[in-house]
N, C-alpha and C positions, 0 to 999 in steps of 0.2 A: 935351100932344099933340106939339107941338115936339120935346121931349128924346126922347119914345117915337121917331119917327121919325129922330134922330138915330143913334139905340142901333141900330136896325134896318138903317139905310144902314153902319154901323161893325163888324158883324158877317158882312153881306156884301162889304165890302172886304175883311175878314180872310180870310173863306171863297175868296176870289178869288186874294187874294196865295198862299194855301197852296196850293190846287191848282195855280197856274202855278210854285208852287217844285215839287210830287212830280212835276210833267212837265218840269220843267228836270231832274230827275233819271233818270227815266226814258229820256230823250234820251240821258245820257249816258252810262247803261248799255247801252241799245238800239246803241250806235256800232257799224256793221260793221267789224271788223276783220283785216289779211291773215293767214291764217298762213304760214310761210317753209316750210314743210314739210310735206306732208302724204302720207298712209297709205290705199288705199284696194284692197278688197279686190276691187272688181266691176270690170266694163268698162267704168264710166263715172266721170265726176268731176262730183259736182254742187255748186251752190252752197252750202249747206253745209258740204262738207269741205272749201274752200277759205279760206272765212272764218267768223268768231267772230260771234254776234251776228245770223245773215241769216233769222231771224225765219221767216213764212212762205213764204219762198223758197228754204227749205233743201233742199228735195227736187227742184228745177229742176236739170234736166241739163244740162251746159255745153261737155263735152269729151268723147271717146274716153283712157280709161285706155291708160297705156302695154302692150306686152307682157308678158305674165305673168314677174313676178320682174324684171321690171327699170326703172329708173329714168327721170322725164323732167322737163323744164322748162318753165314756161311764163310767158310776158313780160309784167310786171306789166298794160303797157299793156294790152295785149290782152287780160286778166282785168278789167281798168276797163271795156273795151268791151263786151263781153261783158255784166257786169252792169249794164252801164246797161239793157241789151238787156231788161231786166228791171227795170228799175224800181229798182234795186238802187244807191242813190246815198249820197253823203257816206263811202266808205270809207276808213278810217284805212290808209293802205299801209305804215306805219313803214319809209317811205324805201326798201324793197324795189324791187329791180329784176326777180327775176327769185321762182319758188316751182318748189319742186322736188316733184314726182309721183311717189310709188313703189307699184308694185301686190303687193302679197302675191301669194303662190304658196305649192304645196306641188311639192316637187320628188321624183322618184322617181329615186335614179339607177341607171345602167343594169347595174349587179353585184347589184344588192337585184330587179329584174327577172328578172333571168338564174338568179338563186336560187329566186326562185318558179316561175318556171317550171319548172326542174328538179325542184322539188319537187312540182308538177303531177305529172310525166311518172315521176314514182320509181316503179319493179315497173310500170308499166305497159306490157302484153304482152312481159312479157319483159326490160324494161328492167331494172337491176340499180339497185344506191342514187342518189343525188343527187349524192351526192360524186363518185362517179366515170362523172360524163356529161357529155359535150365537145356544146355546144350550137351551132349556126349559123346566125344568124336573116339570113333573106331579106331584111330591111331592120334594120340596126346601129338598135338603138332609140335608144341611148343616153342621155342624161339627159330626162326626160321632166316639164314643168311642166304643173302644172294647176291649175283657182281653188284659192284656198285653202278654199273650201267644203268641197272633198273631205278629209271627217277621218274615212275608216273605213281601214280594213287590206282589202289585198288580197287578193281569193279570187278562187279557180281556178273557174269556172261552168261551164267546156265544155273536156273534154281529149280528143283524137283526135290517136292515133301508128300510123303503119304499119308492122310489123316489116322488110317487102321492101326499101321505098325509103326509110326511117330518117326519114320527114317525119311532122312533129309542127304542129299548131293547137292552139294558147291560146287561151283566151280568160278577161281578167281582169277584175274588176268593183272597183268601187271606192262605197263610199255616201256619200252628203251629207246635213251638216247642214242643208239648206234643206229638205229632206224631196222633193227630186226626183227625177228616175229617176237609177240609179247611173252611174257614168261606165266606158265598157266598152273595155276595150284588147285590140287582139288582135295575137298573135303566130306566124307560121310559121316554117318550118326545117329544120333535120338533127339528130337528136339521135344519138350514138353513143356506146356503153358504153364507156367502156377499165380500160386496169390498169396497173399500174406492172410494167415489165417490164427485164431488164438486158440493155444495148444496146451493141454490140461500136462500140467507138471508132476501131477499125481496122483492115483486112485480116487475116485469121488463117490462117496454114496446118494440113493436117491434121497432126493427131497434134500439136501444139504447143500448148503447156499454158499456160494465161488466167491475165496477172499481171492485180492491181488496177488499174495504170493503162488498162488495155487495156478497163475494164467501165463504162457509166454507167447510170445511173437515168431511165427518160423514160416519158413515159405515154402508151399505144401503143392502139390499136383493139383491144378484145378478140376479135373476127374476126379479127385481124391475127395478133395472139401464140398467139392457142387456147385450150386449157384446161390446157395446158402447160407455161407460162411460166416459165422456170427466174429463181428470185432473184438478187441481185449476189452474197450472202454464198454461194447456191449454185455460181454462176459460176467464182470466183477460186478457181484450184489446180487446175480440171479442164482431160481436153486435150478439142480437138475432135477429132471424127470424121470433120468432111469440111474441105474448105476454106469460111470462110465472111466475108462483105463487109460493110466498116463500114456503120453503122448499121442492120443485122440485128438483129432481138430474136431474142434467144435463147429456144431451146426445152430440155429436159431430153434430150427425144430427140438434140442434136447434140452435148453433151457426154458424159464417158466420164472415168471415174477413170484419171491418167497411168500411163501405162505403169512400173513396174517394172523390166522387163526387156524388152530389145529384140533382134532379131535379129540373129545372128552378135557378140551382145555378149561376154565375157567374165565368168563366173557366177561364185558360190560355191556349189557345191554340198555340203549338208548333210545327211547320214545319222544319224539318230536310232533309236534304241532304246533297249530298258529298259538302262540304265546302259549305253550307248555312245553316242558323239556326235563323229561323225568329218566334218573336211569338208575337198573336194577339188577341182581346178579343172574348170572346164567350160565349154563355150562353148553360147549358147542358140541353141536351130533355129529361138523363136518370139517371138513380141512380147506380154506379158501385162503384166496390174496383178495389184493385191492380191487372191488369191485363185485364179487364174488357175491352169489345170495347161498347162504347156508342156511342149516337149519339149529337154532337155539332154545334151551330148555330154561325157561325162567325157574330160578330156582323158588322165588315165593308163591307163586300159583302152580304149580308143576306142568304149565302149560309150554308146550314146542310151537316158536313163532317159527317166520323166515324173518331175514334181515340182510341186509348188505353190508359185507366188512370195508369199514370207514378205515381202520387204523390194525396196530396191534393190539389183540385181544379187543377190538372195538366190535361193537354190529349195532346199524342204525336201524330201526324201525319207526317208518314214518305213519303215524293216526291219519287216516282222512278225514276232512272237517266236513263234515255234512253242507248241503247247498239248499237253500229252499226253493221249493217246487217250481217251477215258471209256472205265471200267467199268460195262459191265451188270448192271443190278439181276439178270439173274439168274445170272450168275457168280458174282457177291458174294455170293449167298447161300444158293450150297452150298460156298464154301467158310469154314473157321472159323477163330476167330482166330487159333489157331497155326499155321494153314496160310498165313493173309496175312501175320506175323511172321516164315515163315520164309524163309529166302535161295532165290531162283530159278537152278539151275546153267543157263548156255547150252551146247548141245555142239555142237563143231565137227561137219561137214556127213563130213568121213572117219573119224568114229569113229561114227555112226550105224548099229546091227547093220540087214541086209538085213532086210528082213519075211519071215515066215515063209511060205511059200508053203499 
């Protein structure tokens, strides 16, 4: 009876000593611990993502998250007090003085913005491509941060452009992984179409012919330029036609292939025909280009042709070659062939007999 009871009191000391050893271990897994750093995506900081270990008091909110996308600190002490505040005791700080807070974001910046919207607003009433629309927003949006919940791509939900007064309303949406409403951005402004247009780099007179340095490339309102906008490569070599003022875009209508021949110039005038080709000097009475019929003053007969300017200082005047007369079908054919083989005499006008009365 004795040994039984001995056996029995020596199986619950053992059962004793184990459990208080898996709860000395438990203790010292259970230890709260700081972390030096932490990640957090919402507007708040709870106990939890502060420390290792905080059991059911992980979900207790503690702090206000920093501003979206950017970093903060907070002072061990004051993380002690705090969780005391809560019941939240024995934390291991590993000598930490301070724990560094940073909040995720998703950042949109303001060129990846400025693209969709134009992409919004591409052919609509009138608008021309994306590429080429000069946008003005009523307030510079420029980089724009938001939770990092928002993981959809941006779509255009509401577009309205006015042709008259070139104002445009966005409106963009954005969806979230939380599954709540999407996040809605909107944007007003100017939108204007332009073009690459060549733009006189400096006063120009008339009639004075556009070197390359004189032309640049700039992308101009297509209201501004019109639907005539002469190119650079079209530009350079032509003259203008009126006088025109730097940073003008040029139109097709204000250039004009250079002059050729100028007035009161000194010509070469060249006479052509079938196997002749003579030429003689001349002075010109008008101003033309290539193609051009002006009027020239030979200077050895002092006679004023017309002619076409072939070149510089050129003007071609072509001879016509006389043709001889046609013969009528029905001449030709009463007369026979040895009548057309044979020699036609001419006779002088005083050996002609009188007509017979």
């Amino acid at each position: 009876m004795i040994a039984r009871s001995l056996l029995l009191l020596t199986a619950l000391l053992a059962a004793s000593v184990t459990a208080a050893a898996a709860q000395t271990r438990d203790d010292v897994i259970a230890t709260p611990v700081l972390r030096a750093s932490v990640t957090v995506s919402g507007d708040i900081v709870r106990i939890g993502d502060i420390i290792d270990n905080a059991g059911s008091a992980a979900q207790i909110a503690i702090y206000r998250a920093p501003d979206l996308g950017t970093t903060g600190a907070l002072q061990v002490s004051q993380v002690l007090s705090a969780l005391r505040a809560h019941q939240v005791i024995g934390v291991d700080t590993r000598d930490l003085k301070e724990i560094s807070v940073t909040r995720l974001a998703r950042t949109l910046e303001g060129k990846d913005i400025e693209s969709q919207v134009a992409h919004a607003l591409e052919r609509k009433n009138g608008l021309g491509d994306a590429a080429n629309l000069s946008l003005t927003f009523d307030r510079d949006p420029g980089d724009i941060r938001l939770d990092a919940s928002n993981t959809g791509n941006l779509q255009a939900t509401s577009v309205r452009y006015e042709p008259r007064s070139s104002r445009f309303d966005v409106t963009l949406e954005i969806s979230n992984e939380t599954g709540a409403a999407p996040t809605k951005l909107r944007f007003t402004g100017t939108a204007i179409e332009t073009v690459e247009a060549a733009v006189l780099a400096r006063n120009v007179e008339s009639k004075e012919v556009l070197k390359s340095s004189d032309v640049v490339v700039e992308r101009r309102p297509k209201a501004e330029v019109g639907s005539d906008a002469a190119t650079r490569d079209r530009a350079v070599g032509m003259q203008a036609r009126r006088q025109l003022r730097a940073g003008q875009a040029l139109r097709i209508a204000d250039l004009a292939k250079p002059d050729l021949v100028q007035r009161d110039q000194n010509v070469t005038l060249i006479y052509e025909a079938a196997g002749l080709y003579i030429t003689v000097r001349g002075k010109a009475q008008d101003n033309g280009t290539e193609g051009d019929v002006v009027s020239v003053m030979n200077l050895q007969s002092k006679r004023t042709v017309s002619g076409v300017v072939t070149g510089r200082g050129q003007v071609s005047i072509s001879v016509a070659t006389p043709r001889p007369a046609p013969v009528s079908d029905a001449t030709s054919s009463t007369l026979g062939a040895a009548e057309l083989a044979a020699p036609v005499a001419v006779a002088n006008a005083s050996s002609v007999a009188p007509k017979a009365e």
